[in-house]
PAZAPA-4460 file (N, C-alpha, C; in steps of 0.05 Angstrom, whole numbers, plus 32768, in hexadecimal, padded with zeros to 4 digits):
% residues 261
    n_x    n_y    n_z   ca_x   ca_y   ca_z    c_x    c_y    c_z   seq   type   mol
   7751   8338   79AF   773A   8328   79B8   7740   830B   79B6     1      X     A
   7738   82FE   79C6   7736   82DA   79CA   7724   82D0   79C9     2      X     A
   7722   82C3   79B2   7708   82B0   79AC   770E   8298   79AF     3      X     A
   76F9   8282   79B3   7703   8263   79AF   7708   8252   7996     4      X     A
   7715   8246   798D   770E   8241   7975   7707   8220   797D     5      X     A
   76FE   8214   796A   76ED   81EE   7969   7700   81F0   794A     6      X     A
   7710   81D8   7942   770B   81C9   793B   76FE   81A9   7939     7      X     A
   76EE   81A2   792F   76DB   8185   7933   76E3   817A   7918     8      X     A
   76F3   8166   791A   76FB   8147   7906   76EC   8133   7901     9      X     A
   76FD   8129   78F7   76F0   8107   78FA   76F7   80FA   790E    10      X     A
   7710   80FA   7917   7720   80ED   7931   7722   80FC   794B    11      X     A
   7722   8115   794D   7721   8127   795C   7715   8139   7959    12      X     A
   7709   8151   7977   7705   8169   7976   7712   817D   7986    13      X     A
   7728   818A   797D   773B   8199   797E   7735   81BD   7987    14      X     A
   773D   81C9   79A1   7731   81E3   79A6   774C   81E9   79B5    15      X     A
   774C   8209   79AF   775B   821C   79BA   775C   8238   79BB    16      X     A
   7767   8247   79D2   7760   8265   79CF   7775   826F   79B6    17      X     A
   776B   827C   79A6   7773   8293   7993   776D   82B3   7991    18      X     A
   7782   82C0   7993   7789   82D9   7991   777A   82E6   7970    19      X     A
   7763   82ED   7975   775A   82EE   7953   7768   8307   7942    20      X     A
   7776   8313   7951   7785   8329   794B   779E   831D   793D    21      X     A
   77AC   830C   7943   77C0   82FB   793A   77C4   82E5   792A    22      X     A
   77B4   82DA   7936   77A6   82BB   792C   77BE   82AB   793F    23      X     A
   77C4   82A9   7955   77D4   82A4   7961   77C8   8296   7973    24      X     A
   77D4   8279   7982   77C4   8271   799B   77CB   8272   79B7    25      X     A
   77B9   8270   79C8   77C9   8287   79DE   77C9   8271   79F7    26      X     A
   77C0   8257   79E9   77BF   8248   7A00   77C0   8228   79E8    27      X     A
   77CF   8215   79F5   77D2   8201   79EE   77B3   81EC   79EC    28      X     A
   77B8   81EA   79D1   779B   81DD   79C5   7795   81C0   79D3    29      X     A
   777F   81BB   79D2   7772   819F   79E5   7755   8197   79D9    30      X     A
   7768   8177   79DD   7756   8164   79BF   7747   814E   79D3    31      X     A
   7731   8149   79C1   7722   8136   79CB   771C   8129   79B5    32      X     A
   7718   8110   79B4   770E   80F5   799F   76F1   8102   7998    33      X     A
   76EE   80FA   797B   76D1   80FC   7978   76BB   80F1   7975    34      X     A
   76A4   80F1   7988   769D   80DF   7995   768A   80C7   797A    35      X     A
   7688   80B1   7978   7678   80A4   7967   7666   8095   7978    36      X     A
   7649   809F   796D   7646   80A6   7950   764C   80C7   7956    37      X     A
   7655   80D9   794C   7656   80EF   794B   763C   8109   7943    38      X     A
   7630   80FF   7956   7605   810C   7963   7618   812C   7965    39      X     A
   7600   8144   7960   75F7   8152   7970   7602   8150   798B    40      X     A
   75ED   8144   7993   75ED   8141   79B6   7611   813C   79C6    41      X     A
   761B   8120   79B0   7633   811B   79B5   764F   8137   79AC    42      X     A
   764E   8142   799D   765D   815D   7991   765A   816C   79AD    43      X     A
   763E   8178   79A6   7638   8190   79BD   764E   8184   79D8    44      X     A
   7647   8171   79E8   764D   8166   79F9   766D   816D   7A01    45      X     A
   7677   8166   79E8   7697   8169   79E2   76A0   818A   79DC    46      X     A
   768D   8197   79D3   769E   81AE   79D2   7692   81BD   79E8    47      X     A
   7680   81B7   7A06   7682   81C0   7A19   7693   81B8   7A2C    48      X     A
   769D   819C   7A27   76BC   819A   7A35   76D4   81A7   7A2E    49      X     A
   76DC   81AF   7A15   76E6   81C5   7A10   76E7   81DC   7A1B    50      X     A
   76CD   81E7   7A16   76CA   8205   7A23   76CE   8209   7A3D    51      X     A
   76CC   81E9   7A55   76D3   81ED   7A69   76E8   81E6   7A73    52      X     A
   7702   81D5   7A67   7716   81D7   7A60   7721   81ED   7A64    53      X     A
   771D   81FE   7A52   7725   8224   7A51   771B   8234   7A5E    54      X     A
   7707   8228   7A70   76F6   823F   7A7F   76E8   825A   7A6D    55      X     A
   76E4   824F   7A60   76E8   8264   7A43   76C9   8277   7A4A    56      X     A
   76CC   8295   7A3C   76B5   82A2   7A3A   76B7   82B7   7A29    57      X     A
   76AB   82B3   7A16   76AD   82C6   79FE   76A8   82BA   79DF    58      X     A
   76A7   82C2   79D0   76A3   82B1   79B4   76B9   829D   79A9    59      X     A
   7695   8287   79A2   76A9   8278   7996   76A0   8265   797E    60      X     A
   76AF   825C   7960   76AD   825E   7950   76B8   823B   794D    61      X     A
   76AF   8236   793A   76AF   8212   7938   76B4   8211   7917    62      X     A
   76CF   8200   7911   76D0   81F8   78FB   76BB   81DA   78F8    63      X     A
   76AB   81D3   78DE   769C   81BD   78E4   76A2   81AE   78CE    64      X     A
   76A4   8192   78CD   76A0   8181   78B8   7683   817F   78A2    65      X     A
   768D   8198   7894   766D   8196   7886   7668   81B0   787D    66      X     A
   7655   81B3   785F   7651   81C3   7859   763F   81DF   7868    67      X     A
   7640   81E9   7875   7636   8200   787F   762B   8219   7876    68      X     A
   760C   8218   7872   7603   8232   7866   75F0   824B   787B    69      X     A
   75F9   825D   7881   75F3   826B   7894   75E5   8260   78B3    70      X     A
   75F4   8254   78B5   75EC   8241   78CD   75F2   8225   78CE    71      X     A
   75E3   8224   78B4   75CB   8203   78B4   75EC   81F6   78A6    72      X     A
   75E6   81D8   78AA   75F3   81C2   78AB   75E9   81B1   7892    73      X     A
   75FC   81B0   787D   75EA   81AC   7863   75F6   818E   7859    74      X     A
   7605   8184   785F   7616   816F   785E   7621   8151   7877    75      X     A
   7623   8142   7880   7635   813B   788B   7640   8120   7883    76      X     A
   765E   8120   787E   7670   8110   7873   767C   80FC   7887    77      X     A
   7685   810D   7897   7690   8102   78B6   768B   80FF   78D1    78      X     A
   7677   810C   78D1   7660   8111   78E8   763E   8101   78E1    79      X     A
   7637   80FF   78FD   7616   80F1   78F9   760C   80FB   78E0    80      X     A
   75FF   80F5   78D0   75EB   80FB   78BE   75D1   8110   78CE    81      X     A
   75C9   8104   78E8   75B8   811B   78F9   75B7   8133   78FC    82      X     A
   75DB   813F   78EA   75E2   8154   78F3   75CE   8163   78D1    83      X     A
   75D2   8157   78C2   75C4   8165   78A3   75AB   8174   78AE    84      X     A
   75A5   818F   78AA   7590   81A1   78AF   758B   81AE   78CA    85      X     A
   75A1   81AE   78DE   75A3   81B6   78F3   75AB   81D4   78F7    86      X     A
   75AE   81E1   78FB   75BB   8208   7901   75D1   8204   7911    87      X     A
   75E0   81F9   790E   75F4   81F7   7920   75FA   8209   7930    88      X     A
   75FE   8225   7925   7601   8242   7932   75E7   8242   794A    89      X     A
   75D9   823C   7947   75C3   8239   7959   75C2   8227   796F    90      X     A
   75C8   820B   7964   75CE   81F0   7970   75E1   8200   798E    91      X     A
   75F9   8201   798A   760E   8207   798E   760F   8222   79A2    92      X     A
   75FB   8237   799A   75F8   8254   79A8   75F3   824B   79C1    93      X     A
   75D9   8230   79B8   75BE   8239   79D3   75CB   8225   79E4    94      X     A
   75E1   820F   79E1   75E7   81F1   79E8   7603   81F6   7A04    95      X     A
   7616   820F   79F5   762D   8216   7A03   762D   8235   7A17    96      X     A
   7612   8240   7A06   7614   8257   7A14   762B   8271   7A0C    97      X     A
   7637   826B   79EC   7646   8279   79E2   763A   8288   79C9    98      X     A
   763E   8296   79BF   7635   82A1   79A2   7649   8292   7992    99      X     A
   7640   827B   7984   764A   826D   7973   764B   8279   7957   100      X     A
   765E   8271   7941   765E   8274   792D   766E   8255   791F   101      X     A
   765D   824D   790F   7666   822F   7908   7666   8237   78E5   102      X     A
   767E   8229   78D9   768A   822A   78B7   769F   8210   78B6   103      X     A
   7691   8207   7895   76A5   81F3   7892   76BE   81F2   789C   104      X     A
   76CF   81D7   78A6   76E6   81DB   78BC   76F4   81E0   789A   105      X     A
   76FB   81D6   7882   770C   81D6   7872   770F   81FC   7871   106      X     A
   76F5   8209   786D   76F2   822A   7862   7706   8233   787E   107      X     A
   7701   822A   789A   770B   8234   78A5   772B   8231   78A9   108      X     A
   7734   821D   78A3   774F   8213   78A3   7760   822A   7887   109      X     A
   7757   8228   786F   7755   8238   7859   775C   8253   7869   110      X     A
   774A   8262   787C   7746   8277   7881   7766   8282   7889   111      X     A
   7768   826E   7898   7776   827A   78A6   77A4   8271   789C   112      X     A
   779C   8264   788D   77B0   825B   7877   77BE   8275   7862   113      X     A
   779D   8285   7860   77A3   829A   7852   77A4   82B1   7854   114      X     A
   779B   82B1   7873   77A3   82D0   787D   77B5   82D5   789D   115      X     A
   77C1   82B8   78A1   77DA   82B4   78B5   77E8   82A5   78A5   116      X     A
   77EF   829D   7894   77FC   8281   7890   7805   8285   786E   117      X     A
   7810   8270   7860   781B   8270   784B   7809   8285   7833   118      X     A
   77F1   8278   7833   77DE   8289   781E   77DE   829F   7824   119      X     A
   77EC   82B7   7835   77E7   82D4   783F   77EF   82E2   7827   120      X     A
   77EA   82EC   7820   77F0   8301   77FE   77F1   82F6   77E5   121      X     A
   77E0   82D8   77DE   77EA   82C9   77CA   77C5   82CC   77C3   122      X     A
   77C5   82D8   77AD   77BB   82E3   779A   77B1   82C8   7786   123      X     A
   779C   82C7   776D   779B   82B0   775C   7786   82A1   7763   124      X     A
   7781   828E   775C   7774   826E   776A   7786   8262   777C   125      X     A
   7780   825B   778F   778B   824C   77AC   7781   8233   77B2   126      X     A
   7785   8227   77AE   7770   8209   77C3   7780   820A   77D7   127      X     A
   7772   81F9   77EC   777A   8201   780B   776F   81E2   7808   128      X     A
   777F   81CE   780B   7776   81B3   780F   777E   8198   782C   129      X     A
   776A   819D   783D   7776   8191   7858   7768   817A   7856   130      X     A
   7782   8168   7862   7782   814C   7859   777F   8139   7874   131      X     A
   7771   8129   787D   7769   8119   7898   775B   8105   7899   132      X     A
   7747   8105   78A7   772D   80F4   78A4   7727   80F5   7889   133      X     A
   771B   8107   7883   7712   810F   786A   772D   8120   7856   134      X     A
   7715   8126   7847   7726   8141   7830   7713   8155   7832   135      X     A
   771A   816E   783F   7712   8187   783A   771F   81A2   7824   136      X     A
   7716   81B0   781E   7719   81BD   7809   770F   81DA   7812   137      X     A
   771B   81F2   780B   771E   820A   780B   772B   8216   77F0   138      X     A
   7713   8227   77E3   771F   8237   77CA   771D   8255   77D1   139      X     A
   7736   8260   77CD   7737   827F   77CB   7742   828A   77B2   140      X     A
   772D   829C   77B0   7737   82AA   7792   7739   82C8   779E   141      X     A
   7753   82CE   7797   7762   82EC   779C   7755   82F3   77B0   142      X     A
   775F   82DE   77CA   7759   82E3   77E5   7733   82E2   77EC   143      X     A
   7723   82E0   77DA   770A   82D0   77EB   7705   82B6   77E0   144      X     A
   76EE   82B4   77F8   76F3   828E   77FB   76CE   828F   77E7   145      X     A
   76D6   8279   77DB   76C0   826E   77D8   76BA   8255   77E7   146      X     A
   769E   825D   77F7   769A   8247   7809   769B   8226   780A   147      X     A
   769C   8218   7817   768B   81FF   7816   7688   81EA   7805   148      X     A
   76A2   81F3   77F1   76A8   81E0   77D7   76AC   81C8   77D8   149      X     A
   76B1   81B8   77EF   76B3   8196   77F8   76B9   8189   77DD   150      X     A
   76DA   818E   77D6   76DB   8189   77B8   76F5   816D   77CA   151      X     A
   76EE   8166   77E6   76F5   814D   77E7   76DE   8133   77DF   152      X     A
   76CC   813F   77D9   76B5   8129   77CF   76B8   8127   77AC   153      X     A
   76CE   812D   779D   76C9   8128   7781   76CF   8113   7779   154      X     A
   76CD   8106   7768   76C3   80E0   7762   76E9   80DA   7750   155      X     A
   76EC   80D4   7759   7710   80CB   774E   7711   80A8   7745   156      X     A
   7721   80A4   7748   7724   8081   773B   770A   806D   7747   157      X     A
   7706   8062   7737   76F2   8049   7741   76DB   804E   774A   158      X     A
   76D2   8062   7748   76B7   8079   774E   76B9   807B   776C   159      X     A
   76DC   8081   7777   76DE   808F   7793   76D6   80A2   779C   160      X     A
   76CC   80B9   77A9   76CE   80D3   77AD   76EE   80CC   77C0   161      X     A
   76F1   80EA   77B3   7718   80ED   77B9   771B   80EE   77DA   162      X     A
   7710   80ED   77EB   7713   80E9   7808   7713   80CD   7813   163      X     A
   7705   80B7   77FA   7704   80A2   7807   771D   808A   77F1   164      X     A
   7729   80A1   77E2   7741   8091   77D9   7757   809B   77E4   165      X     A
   7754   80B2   77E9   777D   80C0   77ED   7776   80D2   7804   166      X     A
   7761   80CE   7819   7765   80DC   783A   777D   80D0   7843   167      X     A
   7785   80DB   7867   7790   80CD   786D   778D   80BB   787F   168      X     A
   7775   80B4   7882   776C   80A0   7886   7772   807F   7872   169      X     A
   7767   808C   785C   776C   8076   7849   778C   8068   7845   170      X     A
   779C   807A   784A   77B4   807B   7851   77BB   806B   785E   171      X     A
   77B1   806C   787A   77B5   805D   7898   77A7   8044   7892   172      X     A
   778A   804A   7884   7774   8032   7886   778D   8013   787B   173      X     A
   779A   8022   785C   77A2   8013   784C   77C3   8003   784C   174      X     A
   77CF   8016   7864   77E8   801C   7867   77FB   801E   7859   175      X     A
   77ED   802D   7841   7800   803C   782F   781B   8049   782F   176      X     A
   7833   8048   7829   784B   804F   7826   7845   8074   781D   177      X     A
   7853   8084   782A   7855   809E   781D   7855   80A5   7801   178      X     A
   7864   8091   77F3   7865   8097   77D8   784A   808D   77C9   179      X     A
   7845   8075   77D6   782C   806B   77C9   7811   8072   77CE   180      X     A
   7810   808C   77EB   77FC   8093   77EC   77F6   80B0   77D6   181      X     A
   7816   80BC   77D0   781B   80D7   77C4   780B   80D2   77B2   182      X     A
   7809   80B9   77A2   780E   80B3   7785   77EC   80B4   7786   183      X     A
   77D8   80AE   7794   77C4   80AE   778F   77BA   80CF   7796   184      X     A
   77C4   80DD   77B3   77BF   80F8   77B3   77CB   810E   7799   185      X     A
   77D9   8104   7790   77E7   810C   7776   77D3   8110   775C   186      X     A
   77B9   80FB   775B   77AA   80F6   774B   779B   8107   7758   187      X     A
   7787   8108   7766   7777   811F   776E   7784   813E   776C   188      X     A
   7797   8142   7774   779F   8160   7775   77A3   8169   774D   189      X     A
   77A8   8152   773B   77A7   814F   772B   7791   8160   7715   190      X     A
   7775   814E   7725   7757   814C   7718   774B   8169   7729   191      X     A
   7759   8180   7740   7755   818B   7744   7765   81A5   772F   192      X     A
   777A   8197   7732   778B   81AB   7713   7774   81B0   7707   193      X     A
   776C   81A3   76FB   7761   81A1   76DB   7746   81AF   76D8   194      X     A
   773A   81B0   76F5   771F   81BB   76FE   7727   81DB   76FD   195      X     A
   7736   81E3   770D   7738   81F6   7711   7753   820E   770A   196      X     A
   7769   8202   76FE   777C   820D   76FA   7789   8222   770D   197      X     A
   7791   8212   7728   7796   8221   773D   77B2   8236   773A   198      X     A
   77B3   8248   7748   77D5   824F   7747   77E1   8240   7769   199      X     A
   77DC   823C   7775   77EB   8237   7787   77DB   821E   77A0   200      X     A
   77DD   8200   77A6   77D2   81EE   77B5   77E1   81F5   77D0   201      X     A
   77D5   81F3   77E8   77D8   81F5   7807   77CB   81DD   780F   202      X     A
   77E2   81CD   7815   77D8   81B0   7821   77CF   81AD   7842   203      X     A
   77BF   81AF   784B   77B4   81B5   786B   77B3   8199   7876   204      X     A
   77B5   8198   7897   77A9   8185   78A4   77BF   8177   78B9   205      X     A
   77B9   8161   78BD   77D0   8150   78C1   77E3   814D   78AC   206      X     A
   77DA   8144   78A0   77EF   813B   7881   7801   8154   787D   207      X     A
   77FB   8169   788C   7811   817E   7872   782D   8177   788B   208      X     A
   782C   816D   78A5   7843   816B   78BB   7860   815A   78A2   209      X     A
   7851   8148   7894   785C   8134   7888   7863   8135   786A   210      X     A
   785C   814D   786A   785E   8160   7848   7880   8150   783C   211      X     A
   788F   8150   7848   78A6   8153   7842   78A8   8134   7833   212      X     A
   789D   811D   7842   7898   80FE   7843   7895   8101   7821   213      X     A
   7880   810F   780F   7871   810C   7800   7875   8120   77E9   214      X     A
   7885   8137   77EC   7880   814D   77DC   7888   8144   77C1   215      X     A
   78A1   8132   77C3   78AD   812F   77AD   789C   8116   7798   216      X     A
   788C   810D   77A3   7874   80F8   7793   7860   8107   777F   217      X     A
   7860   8120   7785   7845   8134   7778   7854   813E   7763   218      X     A
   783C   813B   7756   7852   8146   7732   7830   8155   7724   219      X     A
   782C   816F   7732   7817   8182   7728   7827   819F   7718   220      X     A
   781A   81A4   7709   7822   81C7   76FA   7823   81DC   771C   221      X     A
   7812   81D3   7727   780C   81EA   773B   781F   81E7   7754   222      X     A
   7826   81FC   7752   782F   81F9   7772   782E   81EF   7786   223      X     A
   7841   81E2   779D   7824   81CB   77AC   783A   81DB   77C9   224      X     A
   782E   81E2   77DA   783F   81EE   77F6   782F   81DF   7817   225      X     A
   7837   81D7   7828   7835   81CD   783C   782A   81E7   7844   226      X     A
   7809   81E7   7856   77FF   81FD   786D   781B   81FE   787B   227      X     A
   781B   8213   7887   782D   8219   78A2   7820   8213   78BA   228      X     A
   7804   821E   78C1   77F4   821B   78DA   77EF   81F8   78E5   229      X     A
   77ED   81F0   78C7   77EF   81CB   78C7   77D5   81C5   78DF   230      X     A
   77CD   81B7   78F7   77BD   81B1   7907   77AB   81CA   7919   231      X     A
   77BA   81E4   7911   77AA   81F1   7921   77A8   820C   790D   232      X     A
   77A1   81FC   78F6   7792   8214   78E2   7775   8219   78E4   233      X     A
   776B   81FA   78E5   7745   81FB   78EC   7743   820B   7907   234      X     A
   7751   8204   791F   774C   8219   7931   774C   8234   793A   235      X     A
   7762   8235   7925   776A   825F   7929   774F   8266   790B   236      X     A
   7749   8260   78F7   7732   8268   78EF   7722   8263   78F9   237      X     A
   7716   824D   790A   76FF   824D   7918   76F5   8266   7925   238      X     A
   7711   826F   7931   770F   827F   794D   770C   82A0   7941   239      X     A
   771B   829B   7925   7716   82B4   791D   76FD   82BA   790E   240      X     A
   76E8   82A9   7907   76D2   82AC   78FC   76C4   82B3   790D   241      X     A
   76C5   82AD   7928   76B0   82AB   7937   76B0   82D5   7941   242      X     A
   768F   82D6   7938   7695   82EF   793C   7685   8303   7957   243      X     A
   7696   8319   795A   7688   8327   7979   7672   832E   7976   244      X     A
   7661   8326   7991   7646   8333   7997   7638   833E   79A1   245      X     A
   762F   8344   79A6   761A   834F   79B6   75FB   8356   79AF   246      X     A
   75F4   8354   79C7   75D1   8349   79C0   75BF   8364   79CC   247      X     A
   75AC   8368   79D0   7594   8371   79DD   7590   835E   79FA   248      X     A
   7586   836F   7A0F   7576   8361   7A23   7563   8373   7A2E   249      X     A
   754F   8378   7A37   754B   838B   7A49   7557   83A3   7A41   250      X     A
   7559   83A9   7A22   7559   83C9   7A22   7578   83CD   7A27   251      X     A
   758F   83B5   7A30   75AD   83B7   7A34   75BE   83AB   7A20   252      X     A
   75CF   83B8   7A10   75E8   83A6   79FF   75F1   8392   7A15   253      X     A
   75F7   837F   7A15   7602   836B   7A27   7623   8352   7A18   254      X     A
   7627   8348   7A1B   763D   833E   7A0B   7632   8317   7A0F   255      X     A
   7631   8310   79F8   762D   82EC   79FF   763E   82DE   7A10   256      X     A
   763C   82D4   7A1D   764C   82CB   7A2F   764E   82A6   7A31   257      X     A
   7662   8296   7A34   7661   827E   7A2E   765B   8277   7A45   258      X     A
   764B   8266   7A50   7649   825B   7A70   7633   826B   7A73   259      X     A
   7621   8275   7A69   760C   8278   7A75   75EB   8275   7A6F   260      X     A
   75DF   8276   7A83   75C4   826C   7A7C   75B7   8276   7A66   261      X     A
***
């Protein structure tokens, strides 16, 4: 089966077809800027140019910047504030004409880290930490996730939260040297040690392309390993969360269909 998957950033929103059988993509992914201020109205907008992009019809699943609790939109860090208390799954159903399924983009990046990608049979505490605009966060313990942990918002030097000292943004903002940016992501992965006593860190996002730049700056007990999926981890879990449907009409099973009224 082929679902769509959404990733939605801070700088971009990132979609492609995935094979959910595989976690594989079956068509070369296609990005769009994200629009500011980043509305509702402005998102939706963007991920129906996507779907028509792909001509796409069938389910589709949206990694999101933000905590996500059965629907609803409980957070936003990187996105409008407008979005806090919205159903996204709803937003999104009635807006594209798809059966949406919307989850933190970090849980979904995580997802799929650990059941295509490096984390596949690795057992223990995991953080799944993707690094960008922001800092997102993914914890699995002996393969399940605990949701929604946004443990890129914990307060580090100078009463920072750790996204707005060692993203890679702050990086770029600051034009930090590799080593000199390690040295501060070094400190957070650190204060995450100590929280949680992980067995094994999965560095996600952009940043893990550049793993190599930096590996040797990190001086943690835990293990620290570059994602493999790297940019198109949020989208192959997107695509794989998003799940099959079918509805009632008139007394008929019918299948949701994207593109229609």
């Amino acid at each position: 089966m082929i679902n769509l998957g959404i990733d939605v950033g801070g700088s971009g929103i990132k979609g492609a077809l995935v094979d959910i059988t595989t976690g594989q993509l079956t068509a070369e992914r296609h990005r769009i800027p994200t629009p500011i201020p980043a509305t509702p109205e402005a998102i939706v907008n963007v991920i129906n140019q996507i779907i028509k992009h792909f001509n796409f019809s069938g389910n589709l699943g949206i990694g999101f910047p933000a905590a996500v609790q059965n629907g609803i939109v409980k957070t936003a860090s990187n996105i409008d504030k407008s979005w806090i208390g919205q159903n996204a799954d709803e937003l999104f159903t009635n807006t594209t004409g798809c059966k949406t399924t919307v989850i933190n983009d970090a849980d979904a990046a995580g997802y799929a880290a650990m059941n295509y990608g490096v984390g596949k049979g690795v057992n223990g505490v995991v953080i799944f930490i993707t690094v960008g605009t922001g800092i997102g966060t993914a914890i699995y313990i002996n393969g399940q996730l605990l949701p929604n942990t946004e443990f890129g918002h914990v307060y580090l030097k100078n009463g920072l939260k750790a996204e707005h000292y060692t993203s890679d943004a702050i990086r770029k903002r600051d034009d930090l040297s590799w080593g000199k940016w390690a040295k501060k992501f070094n400190k957070y992965l650190i204060t995450m040690e100590n929280l949680f006593y992980p067995d094994l860190f999965i560095i996600g996002g952009g940043i893990s392309k550049k793993f190599d730049k930096f590996k040797h700056n990190l001086d943690t007990k835990t293990k620290i390993v570059a994602a493999q999926l790297q940019n198109y981890a949020g989208i192959i879990g997107a695509a794989v969360s998003a799940k099959p449907v079918k509805h009632l009409k008139d007394n008929l099973i019918i299948e949701q269909k994207c593109g229609t009224e």
